[in-house]
C-alpha positions as CSV (number, residue, x, y, z in Angstrom):
1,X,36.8,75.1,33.9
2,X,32.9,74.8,33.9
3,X,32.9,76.9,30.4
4,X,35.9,74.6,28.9
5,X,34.0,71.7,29.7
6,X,30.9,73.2,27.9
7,X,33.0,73.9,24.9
8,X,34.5,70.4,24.4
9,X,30.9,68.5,24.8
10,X,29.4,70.9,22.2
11,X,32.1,70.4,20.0
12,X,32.4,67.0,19.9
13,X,28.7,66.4,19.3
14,X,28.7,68.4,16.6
15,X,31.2,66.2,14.9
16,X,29.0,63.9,16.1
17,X,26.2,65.0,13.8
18,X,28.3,66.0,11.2
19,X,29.8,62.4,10.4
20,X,26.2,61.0,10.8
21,X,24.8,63.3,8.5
22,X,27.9,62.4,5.6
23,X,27.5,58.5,6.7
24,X,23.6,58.6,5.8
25,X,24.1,60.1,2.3
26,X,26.7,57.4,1.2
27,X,25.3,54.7,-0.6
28,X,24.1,51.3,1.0
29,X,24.2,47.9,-1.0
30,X,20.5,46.8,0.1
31,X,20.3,42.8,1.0
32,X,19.5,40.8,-1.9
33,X,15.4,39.4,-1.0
34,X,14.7,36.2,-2.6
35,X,10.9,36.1,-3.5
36,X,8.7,32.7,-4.3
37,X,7.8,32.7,-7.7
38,X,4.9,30.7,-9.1
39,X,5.6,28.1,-11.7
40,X,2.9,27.9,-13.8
41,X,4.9,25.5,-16.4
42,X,3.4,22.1,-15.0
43,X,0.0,23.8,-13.4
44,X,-1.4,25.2,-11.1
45,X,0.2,24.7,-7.4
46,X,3.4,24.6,-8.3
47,X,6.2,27.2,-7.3
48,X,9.9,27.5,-7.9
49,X,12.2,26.3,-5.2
50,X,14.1,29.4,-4.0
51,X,17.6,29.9,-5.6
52,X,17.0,27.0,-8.3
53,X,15.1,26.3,-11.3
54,X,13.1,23.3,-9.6
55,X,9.5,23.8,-8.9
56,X,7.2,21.9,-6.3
57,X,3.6,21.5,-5.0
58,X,2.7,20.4,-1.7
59,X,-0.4,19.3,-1.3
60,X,-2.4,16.5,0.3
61,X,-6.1,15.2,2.3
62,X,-8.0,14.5,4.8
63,X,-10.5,11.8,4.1
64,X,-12.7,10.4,6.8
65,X,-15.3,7.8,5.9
66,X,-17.3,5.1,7.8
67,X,-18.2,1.7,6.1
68,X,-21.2,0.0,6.8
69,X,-21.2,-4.6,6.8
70,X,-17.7,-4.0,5.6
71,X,-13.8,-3.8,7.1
72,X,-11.2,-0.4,6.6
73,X,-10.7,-0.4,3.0
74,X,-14.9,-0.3,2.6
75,X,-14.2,-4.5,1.7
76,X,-17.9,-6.2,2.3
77,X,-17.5,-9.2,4.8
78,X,-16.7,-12.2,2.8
79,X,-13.2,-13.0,4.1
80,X,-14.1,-14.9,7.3
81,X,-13.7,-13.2,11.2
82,X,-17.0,-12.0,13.3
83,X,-18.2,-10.1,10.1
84,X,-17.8,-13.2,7.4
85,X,-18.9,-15.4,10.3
86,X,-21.7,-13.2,10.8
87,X,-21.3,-13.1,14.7
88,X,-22.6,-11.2,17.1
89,X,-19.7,-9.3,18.1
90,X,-19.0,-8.1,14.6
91,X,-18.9,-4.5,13.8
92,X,-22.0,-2.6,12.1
93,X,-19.8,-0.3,11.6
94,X,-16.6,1.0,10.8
95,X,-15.0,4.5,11.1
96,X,-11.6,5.5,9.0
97,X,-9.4,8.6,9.0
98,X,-6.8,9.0,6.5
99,X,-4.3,12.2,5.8
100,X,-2.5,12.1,2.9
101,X,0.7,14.3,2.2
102,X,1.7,14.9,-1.5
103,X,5.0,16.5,-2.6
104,X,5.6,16.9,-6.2
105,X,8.9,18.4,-7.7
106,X,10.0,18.9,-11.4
107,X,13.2,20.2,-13.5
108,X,13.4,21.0,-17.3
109,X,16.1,19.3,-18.6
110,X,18.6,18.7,-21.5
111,X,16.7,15.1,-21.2
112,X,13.5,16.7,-20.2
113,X,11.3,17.0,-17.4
114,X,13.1,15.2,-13.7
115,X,10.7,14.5,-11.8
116,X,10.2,13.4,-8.5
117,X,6.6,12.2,-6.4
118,X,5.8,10.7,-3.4
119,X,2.6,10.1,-1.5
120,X,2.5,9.2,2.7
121,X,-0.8,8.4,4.2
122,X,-1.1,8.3,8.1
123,X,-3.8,6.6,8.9
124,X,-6.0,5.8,12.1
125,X,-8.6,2.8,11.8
126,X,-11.6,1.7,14.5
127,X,-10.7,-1.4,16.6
128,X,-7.4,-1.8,14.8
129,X,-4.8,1.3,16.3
130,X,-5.0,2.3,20.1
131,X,-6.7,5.2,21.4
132,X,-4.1,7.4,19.8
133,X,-2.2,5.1,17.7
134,X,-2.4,4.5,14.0
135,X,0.5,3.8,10.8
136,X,2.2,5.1,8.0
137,X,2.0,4.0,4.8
138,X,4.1,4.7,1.9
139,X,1.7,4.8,-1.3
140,X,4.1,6.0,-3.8
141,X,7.6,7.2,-4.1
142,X,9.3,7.3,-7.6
143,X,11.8,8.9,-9.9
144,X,10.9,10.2,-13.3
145,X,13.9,11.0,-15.9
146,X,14.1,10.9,-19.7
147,X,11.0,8.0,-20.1
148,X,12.0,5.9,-17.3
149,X,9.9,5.5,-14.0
150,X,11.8,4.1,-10.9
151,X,10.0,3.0,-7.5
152,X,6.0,3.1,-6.4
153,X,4.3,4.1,-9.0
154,X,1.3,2.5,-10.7
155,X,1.3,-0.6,-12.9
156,X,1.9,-0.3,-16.1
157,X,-0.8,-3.3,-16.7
158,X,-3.5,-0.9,-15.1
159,X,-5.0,1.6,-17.4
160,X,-4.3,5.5,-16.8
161,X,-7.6,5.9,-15.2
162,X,-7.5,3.3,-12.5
163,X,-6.6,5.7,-9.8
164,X,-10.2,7.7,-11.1
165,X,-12.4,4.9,-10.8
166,X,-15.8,6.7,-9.6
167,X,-16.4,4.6,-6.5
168,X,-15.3,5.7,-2.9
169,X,-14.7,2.0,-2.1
170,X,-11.0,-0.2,-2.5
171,X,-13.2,-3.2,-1.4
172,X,-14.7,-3.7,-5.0
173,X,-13.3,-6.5,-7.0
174,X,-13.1,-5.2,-10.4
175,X,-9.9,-5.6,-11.9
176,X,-6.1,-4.7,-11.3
177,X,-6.4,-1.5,-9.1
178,X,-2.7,-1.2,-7.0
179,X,-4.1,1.8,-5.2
180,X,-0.8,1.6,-3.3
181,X,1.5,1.6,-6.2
182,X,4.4,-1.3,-7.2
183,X,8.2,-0.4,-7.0
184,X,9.0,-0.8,-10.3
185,X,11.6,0.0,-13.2
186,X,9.7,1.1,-16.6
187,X,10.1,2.8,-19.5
188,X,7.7,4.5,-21.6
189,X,8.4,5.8,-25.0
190,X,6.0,8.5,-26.9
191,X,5.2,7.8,-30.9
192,X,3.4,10.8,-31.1
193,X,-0.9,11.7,-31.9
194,X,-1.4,9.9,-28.4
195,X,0.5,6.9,-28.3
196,X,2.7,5.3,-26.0
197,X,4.2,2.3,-24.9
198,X,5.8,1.4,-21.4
199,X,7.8,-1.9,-20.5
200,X,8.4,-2.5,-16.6
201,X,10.1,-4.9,-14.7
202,X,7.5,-5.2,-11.7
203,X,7.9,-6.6,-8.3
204,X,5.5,-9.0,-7.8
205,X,5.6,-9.2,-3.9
206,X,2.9,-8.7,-2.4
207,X,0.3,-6.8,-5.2
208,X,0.9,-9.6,-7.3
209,X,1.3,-13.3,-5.5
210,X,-1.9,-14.4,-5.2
211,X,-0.4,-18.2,-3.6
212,X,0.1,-21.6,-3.8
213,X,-2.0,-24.2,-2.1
214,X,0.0,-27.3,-1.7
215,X,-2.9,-29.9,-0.8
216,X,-0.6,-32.5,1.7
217,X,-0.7,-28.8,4.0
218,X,-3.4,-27.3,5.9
219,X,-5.3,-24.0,4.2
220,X,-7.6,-22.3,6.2
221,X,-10.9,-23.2,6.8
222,X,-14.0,-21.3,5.6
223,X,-15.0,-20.9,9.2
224,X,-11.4,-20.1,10.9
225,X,-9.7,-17.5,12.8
226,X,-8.8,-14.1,11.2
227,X,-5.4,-14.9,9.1
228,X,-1.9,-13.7,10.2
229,X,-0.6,-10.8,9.0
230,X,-4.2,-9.1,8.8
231,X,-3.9,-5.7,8.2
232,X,-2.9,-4.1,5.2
233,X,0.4,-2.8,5.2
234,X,1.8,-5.9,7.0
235,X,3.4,-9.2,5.7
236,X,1.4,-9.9,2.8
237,X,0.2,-13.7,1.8
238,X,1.0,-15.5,5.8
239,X,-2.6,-17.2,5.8
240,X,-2.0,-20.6,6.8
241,X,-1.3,-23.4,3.5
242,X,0.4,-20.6,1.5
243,X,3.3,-22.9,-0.2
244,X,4.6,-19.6,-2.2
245,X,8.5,-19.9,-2.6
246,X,11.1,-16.4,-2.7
247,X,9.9,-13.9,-5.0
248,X,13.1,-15.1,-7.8
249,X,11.9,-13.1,-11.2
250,X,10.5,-9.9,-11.7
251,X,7.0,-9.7,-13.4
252,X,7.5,-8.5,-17.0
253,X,4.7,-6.3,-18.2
254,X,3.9,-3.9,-21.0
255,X,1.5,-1.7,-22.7
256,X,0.6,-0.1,-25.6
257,X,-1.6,3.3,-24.9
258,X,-3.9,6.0,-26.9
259,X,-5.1,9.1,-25.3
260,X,-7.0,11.2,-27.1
261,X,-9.5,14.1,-26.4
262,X,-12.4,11.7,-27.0
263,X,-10.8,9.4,-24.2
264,X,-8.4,6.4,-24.3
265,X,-7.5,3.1,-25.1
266,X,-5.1,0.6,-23.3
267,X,-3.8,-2.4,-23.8
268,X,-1.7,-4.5,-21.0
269,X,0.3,-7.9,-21.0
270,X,2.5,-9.1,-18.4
271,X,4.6,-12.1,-17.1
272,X,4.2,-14.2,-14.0
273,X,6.1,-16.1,-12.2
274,X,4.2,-18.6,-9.9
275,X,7.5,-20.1,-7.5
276,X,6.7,-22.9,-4.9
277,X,8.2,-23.8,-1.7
278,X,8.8,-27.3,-0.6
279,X,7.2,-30.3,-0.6
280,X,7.7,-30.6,3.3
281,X,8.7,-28.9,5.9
282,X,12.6,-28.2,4.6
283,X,14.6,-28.2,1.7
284,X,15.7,-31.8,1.4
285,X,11.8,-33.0,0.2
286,X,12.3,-31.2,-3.5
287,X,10.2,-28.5,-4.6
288,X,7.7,-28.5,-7.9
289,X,9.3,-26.7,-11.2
290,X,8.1,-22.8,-11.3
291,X,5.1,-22.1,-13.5
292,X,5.2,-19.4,-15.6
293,X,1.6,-17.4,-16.4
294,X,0.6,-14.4,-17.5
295,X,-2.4,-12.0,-17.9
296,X,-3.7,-9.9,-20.4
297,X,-5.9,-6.7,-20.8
298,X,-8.2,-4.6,-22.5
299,X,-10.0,-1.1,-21.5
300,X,-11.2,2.0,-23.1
301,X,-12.7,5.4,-21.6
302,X,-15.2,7.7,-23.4
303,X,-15.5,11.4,-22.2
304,X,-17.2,14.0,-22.5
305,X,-20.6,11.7,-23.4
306,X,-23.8,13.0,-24.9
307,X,-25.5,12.4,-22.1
308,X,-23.6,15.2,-20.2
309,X,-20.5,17.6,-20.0
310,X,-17.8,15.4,-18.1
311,X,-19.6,12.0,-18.1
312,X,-17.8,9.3,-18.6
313,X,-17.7,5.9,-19.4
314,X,-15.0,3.2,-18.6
315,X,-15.0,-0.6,-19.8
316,X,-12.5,-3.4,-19.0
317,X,-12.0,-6.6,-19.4
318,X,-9.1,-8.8,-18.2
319,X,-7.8,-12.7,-18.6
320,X,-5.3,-14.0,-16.8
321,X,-3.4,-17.7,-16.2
322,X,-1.5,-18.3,-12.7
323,X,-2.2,-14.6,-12.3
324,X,-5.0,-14.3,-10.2
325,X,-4.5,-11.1,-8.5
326,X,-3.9,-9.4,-12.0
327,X,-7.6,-10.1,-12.1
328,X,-9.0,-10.2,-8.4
329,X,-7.8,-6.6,-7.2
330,X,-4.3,-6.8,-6.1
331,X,-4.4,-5.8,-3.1
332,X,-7.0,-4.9,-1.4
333,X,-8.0,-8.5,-0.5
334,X,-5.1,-8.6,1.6
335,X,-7.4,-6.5,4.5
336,X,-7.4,-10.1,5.8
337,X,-4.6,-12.3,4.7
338,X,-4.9,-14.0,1.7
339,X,-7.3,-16.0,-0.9
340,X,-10.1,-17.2,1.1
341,X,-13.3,-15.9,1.0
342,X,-15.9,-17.2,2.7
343,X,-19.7,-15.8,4.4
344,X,-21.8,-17.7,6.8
345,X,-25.6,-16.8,6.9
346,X,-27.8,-18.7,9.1
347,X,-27.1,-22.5,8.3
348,X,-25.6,-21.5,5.0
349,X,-22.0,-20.5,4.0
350,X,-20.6,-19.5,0.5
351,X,-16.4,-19.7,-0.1
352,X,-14.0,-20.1,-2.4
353,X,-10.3,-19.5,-2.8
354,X,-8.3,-16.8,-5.4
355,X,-5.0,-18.5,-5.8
356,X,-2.2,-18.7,-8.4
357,X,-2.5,-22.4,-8.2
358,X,-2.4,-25.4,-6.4
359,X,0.1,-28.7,-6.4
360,X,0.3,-32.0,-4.8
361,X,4.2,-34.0,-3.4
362,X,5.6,-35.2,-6.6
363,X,3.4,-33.4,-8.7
364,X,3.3,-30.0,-10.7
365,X,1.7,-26.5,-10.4
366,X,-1.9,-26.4,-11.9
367,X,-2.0,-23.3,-12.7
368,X,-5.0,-21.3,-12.0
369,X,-7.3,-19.8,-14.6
370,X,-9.1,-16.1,-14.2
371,X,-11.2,-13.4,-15.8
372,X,-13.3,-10.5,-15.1
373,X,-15.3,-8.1,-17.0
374,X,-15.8,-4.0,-15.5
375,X,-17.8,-1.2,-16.7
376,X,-18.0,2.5,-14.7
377,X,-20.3,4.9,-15.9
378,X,-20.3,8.2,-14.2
379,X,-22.7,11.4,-14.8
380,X,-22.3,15.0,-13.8
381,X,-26.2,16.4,-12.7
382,X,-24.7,19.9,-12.3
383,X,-21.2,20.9,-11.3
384,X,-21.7,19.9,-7.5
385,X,-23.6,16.8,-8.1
386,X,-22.7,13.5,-9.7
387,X,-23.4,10.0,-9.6
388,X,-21.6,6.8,-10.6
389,X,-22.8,3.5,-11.3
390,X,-20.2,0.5,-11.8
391,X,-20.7,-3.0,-12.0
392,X,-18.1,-6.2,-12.5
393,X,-18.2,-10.1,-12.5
394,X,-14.6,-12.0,-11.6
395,X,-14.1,-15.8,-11.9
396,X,-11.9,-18.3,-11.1
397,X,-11.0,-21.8,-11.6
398,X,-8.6,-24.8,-11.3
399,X,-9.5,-27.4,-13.8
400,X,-10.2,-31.1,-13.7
401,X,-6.8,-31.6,-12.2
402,X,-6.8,-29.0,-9.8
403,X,-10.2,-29.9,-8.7
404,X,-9.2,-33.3,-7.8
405,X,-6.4,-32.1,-5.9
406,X,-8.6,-29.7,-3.7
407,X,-11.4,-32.4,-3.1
408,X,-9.1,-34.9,-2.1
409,X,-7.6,-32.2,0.5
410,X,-11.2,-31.2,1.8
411,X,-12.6,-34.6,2.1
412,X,-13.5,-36.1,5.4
413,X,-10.7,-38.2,4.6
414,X,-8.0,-35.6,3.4
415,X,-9.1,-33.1,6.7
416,X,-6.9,-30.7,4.9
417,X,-8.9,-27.3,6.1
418,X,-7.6,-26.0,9.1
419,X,-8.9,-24.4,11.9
420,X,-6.4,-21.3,12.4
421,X,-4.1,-19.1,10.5
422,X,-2.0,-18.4,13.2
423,X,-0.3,-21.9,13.6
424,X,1.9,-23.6,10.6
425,X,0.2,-26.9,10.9
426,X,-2.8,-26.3,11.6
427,X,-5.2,-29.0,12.9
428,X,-8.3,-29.6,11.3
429,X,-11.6,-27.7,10.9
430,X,-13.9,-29.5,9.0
431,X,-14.3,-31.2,5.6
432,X,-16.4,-31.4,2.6
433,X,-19.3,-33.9,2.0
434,X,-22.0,-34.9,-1.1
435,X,-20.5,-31.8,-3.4
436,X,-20.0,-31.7,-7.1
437,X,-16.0,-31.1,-6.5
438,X,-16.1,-28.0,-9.2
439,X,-14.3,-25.1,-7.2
440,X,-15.1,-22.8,-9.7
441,X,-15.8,-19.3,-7.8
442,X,-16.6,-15.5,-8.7
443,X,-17.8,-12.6,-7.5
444,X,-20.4,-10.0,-8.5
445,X,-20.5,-6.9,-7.9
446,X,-22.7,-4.0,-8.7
447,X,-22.7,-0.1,-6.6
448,X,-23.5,3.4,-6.9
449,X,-22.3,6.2,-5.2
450,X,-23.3,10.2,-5.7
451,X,-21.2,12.5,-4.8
452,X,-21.7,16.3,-3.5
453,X,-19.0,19.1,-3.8
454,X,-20.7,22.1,-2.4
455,X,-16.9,24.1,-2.6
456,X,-13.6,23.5,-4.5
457,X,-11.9,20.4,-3.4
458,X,-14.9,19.4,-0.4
459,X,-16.7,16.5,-1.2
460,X,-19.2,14.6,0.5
461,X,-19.7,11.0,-1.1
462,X,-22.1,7.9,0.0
463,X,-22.3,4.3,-2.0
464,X,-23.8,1.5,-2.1
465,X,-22.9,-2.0,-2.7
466,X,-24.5,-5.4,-3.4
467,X,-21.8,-8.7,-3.9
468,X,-22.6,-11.9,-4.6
469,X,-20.3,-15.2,-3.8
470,X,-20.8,-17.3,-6.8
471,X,-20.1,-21.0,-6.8
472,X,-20.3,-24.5,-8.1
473,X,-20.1,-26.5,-5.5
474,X,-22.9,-27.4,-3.1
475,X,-23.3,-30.3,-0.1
476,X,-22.5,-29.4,3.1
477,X,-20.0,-28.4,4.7
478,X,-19.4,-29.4,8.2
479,X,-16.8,-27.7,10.8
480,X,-16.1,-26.1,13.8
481,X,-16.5,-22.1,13.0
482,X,-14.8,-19.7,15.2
483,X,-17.5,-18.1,17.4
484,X,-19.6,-20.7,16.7
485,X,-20.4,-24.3,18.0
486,X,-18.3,-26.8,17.0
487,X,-18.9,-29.6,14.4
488,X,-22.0,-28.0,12.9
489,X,-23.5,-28.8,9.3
490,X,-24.3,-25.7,7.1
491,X,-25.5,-26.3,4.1
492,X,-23.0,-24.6,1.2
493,X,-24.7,-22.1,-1.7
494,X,-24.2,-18.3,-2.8
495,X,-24.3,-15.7,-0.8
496,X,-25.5,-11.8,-0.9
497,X,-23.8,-9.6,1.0
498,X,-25.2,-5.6,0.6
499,X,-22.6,-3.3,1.8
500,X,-22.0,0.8,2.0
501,X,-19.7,3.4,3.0
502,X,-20.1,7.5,3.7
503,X,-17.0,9.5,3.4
504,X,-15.6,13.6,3.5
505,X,-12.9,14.3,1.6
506,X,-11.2,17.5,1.9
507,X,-8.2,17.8,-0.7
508,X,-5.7,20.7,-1.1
């Protein structure tokens, strides 16, 4: 029995070894391994999308900066609070970390390239999140197919290098910059040898409405609380007197471009729509007719200068009427509200207010009237080292008419400026006395910031900036100033405010 046994064991794993050995000869289909390609049709980063013929890039930042006599977007303090107010419980300093994520896919086409881009910063800002806090912000997000452009995406009235302005800073004012981009619908169509045009139908909330002032309200005082809706990001234009109606029409804007090896020029218009809100508190008090303005824009880049390989030279200049923010930075003001500025130094204070325009019950919109001149020069030492130096003057005013709205409003008698932004009424601040009633305003600005990159895509950056609030009125003005004592007289002239920022920004 024992040898049987033996017999059938042996036996059956010799079959054993004898089908194993036949199964490992026969041919095996091997499992089809799907590899990720690079794409090197649009440049360098970009890879196919397994299984289809789209490629992408990933990519983003980390950017960390502190500001120095300045708020989070490196904006000097000249918009009221402890640092416009010059308290003692202002901020020195300011610290800022930012990470940016960047995904960037395109498809050849029958209609050419589809393309698709987006851009989501998270960021985390001293004094303003918690401990651990922070928010999100969307920056761009569009659709590119066959010339048209729809969603955030830059202005077609800002030239192609205004996201390469060499500063570190969004707090300078020198001209349209939407750093954040404006949901739009354009199209752009190529003539060939460099030239293209774009039309675009823009949303003017909240880049673009600058605000009515209608003068029977309270507007915030020079000297009043931080305005509602403070922080970028947040519901834009809330400071208190804002008589801005719905956003009803589109801006219309368009350009006409030349890009060349030398550099480029561009030329911008656009179309804007200034809507009011009541003459009271609800609909039954009738409403002024909308104004219609507009803005217009020059600017030109050289490259590749004499005085260097990749210097650079960029000059602008811009105009606009009941389109103030298509002049003022569009923006970036918003850190704090709306169009006040105003600095207190000593017994001194300098303000002013950037607005589309300003109306009285019964009366029309007078429409506001804007310009500002820009120049960036920017030169390479070596290829780690560079330094920038920019400069810009903006101005605004409101003609006879306007000006004898607003010194009506701020007259002891008028008591029109109010002492916080957080109420709709108001009650009031102060009032002007023995001025020459000319609101004209403007703002100079001049920085310089040299930049370091030791390694590919590091670089360690530090500016400089001097402002100047320049007015025409003068006299006193005479409030109660938040942090301050109440009912005090400071006399009203320019001010100087010298500003800086330091920032690391690691890009991949």
């Amino acid at each position: 029995m024992t040898m049987m046994k033996q017999m059938i064991l042996g036996s059956a794993a010799a079959l054993l070894a004898a089908s194993t050995a036949q199964a490992a000869d026969l041919p095996v289909k091997a499992k089809a391994v799907e590899y990720v390609k690079i794409c090197s049709i649009y440049g360098a980063g970009f890879y196919y999308i397994p299984g289809t013929d789209t490629c992408i890039k990933i990519g983003g930042a980390i950017r960390l900066n502190t500001t120095f006599n300045g708020n989070a977007q490196d904006t000097p303090y000249w918009q009221g609070g402890a640092g416009g107010n010059n308290l003692w419980t202002k901020d020195n300093f300011l610290t800022r970390e930012r990470i940016t994520a960047t995904v960037d896919t395109r498809t050849g086409t029958e209609y050419g390239v589809v393309r698709t881009y987006s851009s989501i910063l998270f960021d985390f800002t001293q004094n303003r999140e918690s401990i651990a806090g922070g928010f999100t912000e969307v920056d761009f997000a569009f659709i590119q197919f066959a010339g048209f452009t729809f969603g955030k995406a830059v202005s077609s009235f800002d030239p192609q290098w205004a996201l390469t302005k060499p500063w570190i800073s969004s707090g300078g004012i020198a001209g349209s910059n939407n750093s954040t981009g404006i949901p739009q619908i354009a199209y752009t169509a190529e003539f060939g040898n460099g030239v293209s045009g774009t039309i675009s139908l823009e949303n003017a909330s909240a880049y673009r409405n600058a605000g009515l002032y209608n003068t029977a309200n309270f507007i915030v005082a020079p000297g009043a609380g931080s305005f509602t809706g403070a922080f970028y990001g947040s519901n834009s234009n809330t400071f208190l007197g804002n008589a801005t109606g719905g956003n009803h029409i589109p801006d219309i804007v368009g350009n006409l471009r030349l890009d060349q090896k030398w550099g480029s020029l561009h030329f911008a218009a656009a179309m804007h729509t200034s809507t009011p809100g009541f003459y009271g508190a609800n609909e039954s008090t009738g409403h002024a007719d909308d104004a219609y303005g507009f803005a217009v824009s020059g600017a030109v880049e050289f490259k590749d200068l004499p005085t260097g390989s990749g210097d650079s030279l960029k000059l602008e200049a811009s105009y606009g009427k009941g389109a103030a923010k298509y002049i003022f930075t569009g923006g970036t003001i918003d850190t704090s509200g709306g169009g006040r500025f105003a600095k207190f130094d000593g017994n001194t204070v300098g303000f002013g207010y950037v607005l589309d325009g300003v109306f009285s019950p019964g009366g029309s919109i007078q429409l506001s009237d804007a310009w500002e001149v820009s120049a960036f020069y920017e030169h390479y030492w070596n290829p780690a080292w560079r330094t920038s130096v920019w400069g810009n003057y903006s101005h605004i005013s409101y003609g006879d008419a306007g000006n004898a709205m607003l010194a009506a409003a701020f007259s002891p008698a008028g008591g029109r400026l109010g002492s916080s932004s957080a109420t709709s009424s108001g009650a009031t601040a102060g009032s002007l006395s023995g001025t020459t009633n000319n609101f004209d305003f403007g703002i100079a600005q001049v920085g310089t910031v040299t930049s370091w990159t030791p390694v590919k895509n590091l670089t360690l950056s530090a500016e400089f900036t001097y402002s100047r609030l320049d007015q025409s009125l003068d006299g006193t003005y005479t409030g109660t100033v938040s942090g301050k004592p109440a009912n005090q007289a400071y006399q009203i002239k320019d001010q100087n405010i010298y500003s800086g920022a330091v920032q690391i920004l690691r890009s991949f």
